[in-house]
N, C-alpha and C positions, 0 to 999 in steps of 0.2 A: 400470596406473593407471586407476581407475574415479573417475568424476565421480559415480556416481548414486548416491542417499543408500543408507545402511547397514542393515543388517536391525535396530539399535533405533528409526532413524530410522522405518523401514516399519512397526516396529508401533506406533509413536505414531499413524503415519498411520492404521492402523486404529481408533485410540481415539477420535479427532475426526472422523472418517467417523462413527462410530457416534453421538456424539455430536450432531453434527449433522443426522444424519439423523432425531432423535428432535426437534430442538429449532428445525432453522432447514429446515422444508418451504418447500413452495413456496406455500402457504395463512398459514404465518406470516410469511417475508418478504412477502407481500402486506399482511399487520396492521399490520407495521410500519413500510413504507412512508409509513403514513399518520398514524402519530405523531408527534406534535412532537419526541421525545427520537429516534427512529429506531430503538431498540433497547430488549431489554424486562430492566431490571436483575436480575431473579432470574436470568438465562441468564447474564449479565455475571459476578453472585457464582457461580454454578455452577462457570466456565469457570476461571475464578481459585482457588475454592476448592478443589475436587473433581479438578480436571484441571492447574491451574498452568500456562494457559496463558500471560496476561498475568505471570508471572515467570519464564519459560521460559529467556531471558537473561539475565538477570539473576543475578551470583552470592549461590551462598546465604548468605552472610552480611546479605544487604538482603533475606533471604525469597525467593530463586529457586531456581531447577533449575541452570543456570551452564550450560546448552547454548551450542552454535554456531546462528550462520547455515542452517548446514544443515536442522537439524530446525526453524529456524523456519521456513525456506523448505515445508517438509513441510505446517506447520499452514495457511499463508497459500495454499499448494494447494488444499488440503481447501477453507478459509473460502471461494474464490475459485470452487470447484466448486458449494457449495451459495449464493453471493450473502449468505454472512454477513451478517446487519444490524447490526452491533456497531461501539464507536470504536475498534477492537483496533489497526488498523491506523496510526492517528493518535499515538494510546497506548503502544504498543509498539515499534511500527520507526521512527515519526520522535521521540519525547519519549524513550522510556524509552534506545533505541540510540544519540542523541546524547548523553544523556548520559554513556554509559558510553563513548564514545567520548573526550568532552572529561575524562574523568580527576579529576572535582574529588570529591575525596571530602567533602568534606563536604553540597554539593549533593546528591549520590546518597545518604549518609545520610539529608540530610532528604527525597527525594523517590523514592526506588523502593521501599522497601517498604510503601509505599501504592502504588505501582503494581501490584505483585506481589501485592499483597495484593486487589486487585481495587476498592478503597476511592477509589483516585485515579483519575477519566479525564482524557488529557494531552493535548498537539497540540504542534505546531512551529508557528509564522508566522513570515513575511519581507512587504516590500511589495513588488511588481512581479512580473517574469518571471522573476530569478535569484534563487534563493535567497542567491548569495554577492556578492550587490550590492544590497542588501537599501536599500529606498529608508526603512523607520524612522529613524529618527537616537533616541541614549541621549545622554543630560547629565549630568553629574551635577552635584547640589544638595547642597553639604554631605558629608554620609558616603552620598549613597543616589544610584541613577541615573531617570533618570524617560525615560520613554518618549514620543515623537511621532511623530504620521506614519499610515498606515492600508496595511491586507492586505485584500487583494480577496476572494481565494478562498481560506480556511481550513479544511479537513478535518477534522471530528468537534470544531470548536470551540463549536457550541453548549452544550457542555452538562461543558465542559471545568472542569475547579475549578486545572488547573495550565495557563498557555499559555508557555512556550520560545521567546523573539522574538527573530529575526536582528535586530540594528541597527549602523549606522555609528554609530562613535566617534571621535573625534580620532584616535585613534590604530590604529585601523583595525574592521576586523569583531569585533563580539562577541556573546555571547548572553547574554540574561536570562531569569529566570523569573519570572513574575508567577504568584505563588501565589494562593489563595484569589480566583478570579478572578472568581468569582459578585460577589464586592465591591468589587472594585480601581476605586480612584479613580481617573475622567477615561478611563474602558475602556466603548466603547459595541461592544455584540454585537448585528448583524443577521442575521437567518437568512434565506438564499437559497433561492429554486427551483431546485434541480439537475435536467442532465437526468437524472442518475441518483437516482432517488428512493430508492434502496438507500442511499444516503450522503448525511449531512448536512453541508452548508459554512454558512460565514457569513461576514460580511463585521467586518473587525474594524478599529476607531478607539480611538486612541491619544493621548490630551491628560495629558500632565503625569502619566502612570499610572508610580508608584511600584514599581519590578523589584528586582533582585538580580543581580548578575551571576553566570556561570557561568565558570570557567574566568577566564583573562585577558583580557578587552578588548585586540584585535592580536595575540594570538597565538594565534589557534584556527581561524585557516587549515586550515590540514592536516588536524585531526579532524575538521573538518567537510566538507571533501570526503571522505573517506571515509566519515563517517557515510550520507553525502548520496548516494553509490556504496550502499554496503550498502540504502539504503533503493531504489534503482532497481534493484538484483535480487531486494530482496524483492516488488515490486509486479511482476518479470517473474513471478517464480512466483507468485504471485496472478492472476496473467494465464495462467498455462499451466493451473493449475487451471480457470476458467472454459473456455478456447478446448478441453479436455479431455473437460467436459462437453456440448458444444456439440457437439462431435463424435461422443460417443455417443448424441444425441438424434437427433440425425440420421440414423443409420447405426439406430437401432430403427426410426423409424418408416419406413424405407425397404423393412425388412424385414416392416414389415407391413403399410400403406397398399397396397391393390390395385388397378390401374386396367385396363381393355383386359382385365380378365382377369388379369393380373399384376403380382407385387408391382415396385413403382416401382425400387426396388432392382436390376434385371433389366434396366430402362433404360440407353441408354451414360451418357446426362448424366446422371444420376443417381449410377452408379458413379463415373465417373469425377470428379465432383466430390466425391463422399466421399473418392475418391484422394488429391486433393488437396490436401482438410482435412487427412487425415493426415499428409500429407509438414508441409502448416504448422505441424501441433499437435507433431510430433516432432524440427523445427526449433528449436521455442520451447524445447521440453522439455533441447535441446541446453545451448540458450542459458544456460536458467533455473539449470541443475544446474551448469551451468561455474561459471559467478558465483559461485553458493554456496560451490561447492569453493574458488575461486581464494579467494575472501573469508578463508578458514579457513587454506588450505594454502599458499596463494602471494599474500599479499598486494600484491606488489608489481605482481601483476597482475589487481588488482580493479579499476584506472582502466578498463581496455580490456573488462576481462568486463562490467566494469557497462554498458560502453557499446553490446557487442553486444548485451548480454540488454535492453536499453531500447528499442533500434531491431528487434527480429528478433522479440522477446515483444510489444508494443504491434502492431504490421502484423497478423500471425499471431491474434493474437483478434479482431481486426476483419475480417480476413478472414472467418476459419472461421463468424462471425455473422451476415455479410451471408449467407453461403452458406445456415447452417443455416434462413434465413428464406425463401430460392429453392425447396431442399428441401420445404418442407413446403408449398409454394405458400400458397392464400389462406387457410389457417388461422395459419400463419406471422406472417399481419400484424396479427393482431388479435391487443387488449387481453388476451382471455383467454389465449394463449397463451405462456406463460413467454420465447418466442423473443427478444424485444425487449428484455426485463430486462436479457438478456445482452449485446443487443447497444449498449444503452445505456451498461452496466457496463466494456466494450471503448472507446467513442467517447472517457469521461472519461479512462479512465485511459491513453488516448493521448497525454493532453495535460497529464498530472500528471508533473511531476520532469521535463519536458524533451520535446520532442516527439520524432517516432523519426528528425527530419531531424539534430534539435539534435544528438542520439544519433552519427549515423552523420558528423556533422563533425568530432566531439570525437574520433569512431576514428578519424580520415582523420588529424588531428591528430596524435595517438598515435603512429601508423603509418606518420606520415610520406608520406603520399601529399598528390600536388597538390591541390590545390583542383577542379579541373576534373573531377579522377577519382568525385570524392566525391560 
C-alpha cells in the first residue's frame, strides 16, 4: 500500500512547477502583493484555460477533469512551493469542494462551470471560530432566505462574484450562496491587512442579503465536515509544499555561504538543523499524502488523517521557517529576502481551519485517548 501520489499525479506536478515557475517568481509575487485584487487575472484565465486547474475536481460534465484529492493535493504543493498569489485556494477547496460535497445538483449546474471555467472566483464564509457553529443566522422571507450576522476573516472574499455562507437556521446548519456578490443587497465587503500579504481576507457584513440555499437547511451536517476535513488536508499539502521549499533554500545556501574559510554547511548547527528540517518536512509530507490517500481510499478515515495532517503539517512549516531564517543569519530577516514571505505564509495558515492544538484534541477524540494525554 503506497500513500504517495501516482506517476500521472507526478507529472501534472511537473506541469504546474513549470508553470509556475514562469508565471509566479518571486519578483511577481512581490507585484502582487501590493494590488488591491492580489492576483493578476490573465494567469487566473491561463491556469483555468490552458492547464484546468480551477476545474481539476470538478466532474466533466460542469467543464472539469473529475480528478481526486490527490492530484489536487499535487497542485496546492506546487502553489504552496512558489507562494501562489491567486484565490485558487478559496475558489477551489472551500466553494467549488463544498459543493460537490453537498450534492445538490442543480446549484453545481448553476455554479461550477464558471468555476471551472476560470470565469467565477468563490470563498466559503462562516462567523466566528467554527465553521460548524457559524454565528450568521438565515430567515426566510416568503420564498427566499436572507442573510444576517458578520465573518471576521474571509479568504480571497474580496474580489469574489460567488460567497457560500455557513448559517444557523431554525432547523439547524445550512448553507447559502450569495450569487453576483459585487451587488448583493445589505452585503458590506472590507478588505483587511493580513499578515500574509500573499492572501487577501476581508471582513464581511450581512444585513437582510438575499441567498439561495444549497443543499437542505439541517441536513448537511455530514457533507460539510467532510468537505471541511478535505479542505484541512488540502491546506496540509499546501503547507508541505512551502515547508519543502524552505528547506531547499536552506540546505543551498548552506552549501554556498562561506565563513571561517568554510562553507556554513560544514558547521554542526548548521547541519544539524538542516537535519531537522528534514525530519519535519518528511513528517508533513507523511501527514499530507495519508490525508489525500485516506480521502480517496478510506474515507471513513478522513476525520482522523485530516486531523493528523492539520496538527503535524501546520508545526512543521513553522518550524522549518523560523529555522530557515536562523540559517541564513542577518540576511534572513530582511525585507529583501523571500525568508519571511514563508514564514508569514506558515504563521496564518496555522491558524486557518483550526489551530494544530484544536487539531490534536479532535485526534485525542477520535482515538479515544484522555484528555490529559492530549
Amino acid at each position: 500500500m503506497e500513500f504517495i501520489p501516482g506517476p500521472d499525479a507526478e507529472e501534472l506536478r511537473g506541469v504546474v512547477r513549470g508553470f509556475l515557475e514562469k508565471r509566479s517568481s518571486e519578483a511577481e509575487v512581490r507585484r502582487l502583493m501590493e494590488t488591491e485584487t492580489g492576483y493578476d487575472p490573465a494567469v487566473w484565465r491561463q491556469a483555468a484555460e490552458e492547464l484546468g486547474l480551477q476545474g481539476l475536481i470538478i466532474p466533466e460534465r460542469w467543464g472539469g477533469s473529475e480528478a481526486s484529492l490527490v492530484e489536487l493535493g499535487v497542485v496546492l504543493e506546487e502553489m504552496g512551493r512558489a507562494l501562489f498569489c491567486a484565490p485558487f485556494f478559496g475558489t477551489v477547496v472551500l466553494a467549488a469542494n463544498t459543493l460537490l460535497c453537498l450534492g445538490d445538483e442543480a446549484a453545481n449546474e448553476a455554479y461550477l462551470p464558471g468555476i471551472a471555467a476560470g470565469t467565477t472566483v468563490a470563498t466559503l464564509a462562516w462567523g466566528g471560530a467554527n465553521p460548524l457553529a457559524s454565528t450568521i443566522t438565515a430567515s426566510r422571507d416568503g420564498g427566499t432566505w436572507q442573510l444576517t450576522g458578520s465573518a471576521e476573516l474571509v479568504l480571497d472574499a474580496a474580489g469574489a462574484s460567488l460567497i457560500l455562507v455557513l448559517a444557523a437556521t431554525p432547523d439547524g446548519l445550512g448553507v447559502f450562496a450569495v450569487a453576483d456578490a459585487a451587488s448583493a443587497a445589505g452585503l458590506t465587503r472590507s478588505p483587511l491587512t493580513p499578515l500574509d500579504s500573499t492572501r487577501k481576507l476581508a471582513a464581511l457584513e450581512f444585513d437582510g442579503t438575499p441567498a439561495t440555499a444549497v443543499g437542505t437547511p439541517g441536513a448537511v451536517l455530514d457533507q460539510l465536515r467532510v468537505a471541511l476535513d478535505q479542505a484541512v488536508v488540502a491546506l496540509g499539502c499546501e503547507q508541505l509544499g512551502g515547508a519543502a521549499r524552505v528547506l531547499e533554500m536552506s540546505v543551498e545556501y548552506a552549501n554556498t555561504r562561506v565563513q571561517f574559510g568554510r562553507k556554513i554547511g560544514s558547521f554542526q548547527a548548521i547541519k544539524h538543523r538542516c537535519a531537522d528540517m528534514l525530519v519535519e518536512v518528511e513528517s508533513a509530507r507523511s501527514a499530507a499524502y495519508y490525508g489525500a490517500w485516506a480521502a480517496v481510499h478510506e474515507p471513513d478515515d478522513l476525520a482522523l488523517a485530516a486531523s493528523l495532517a492539520g496538527s503535524v503539517c501546520s508545526e512543521a512549516y513553522t518550524k522549518v521557517t523560523l529555522d530557515n531564517i536562523q540559517n541564513h543569519g542577518g540576511i534572513g530577516f530582511t525585507w529583501e529576502h523571500p525568508a519571511h514571505l514563508y514564514l508569514k505564509r506558515a504563521k496564518s495558515t496555522q491558524l486557518f481551519l483550526g489551530t494544530p492544538s484544536t487539531h490534536r484534541t479532535r485526534l485525542a477524540t477520535l482515538l479515544d485517548i484522555p484528555e490529559v494525554l492530549a
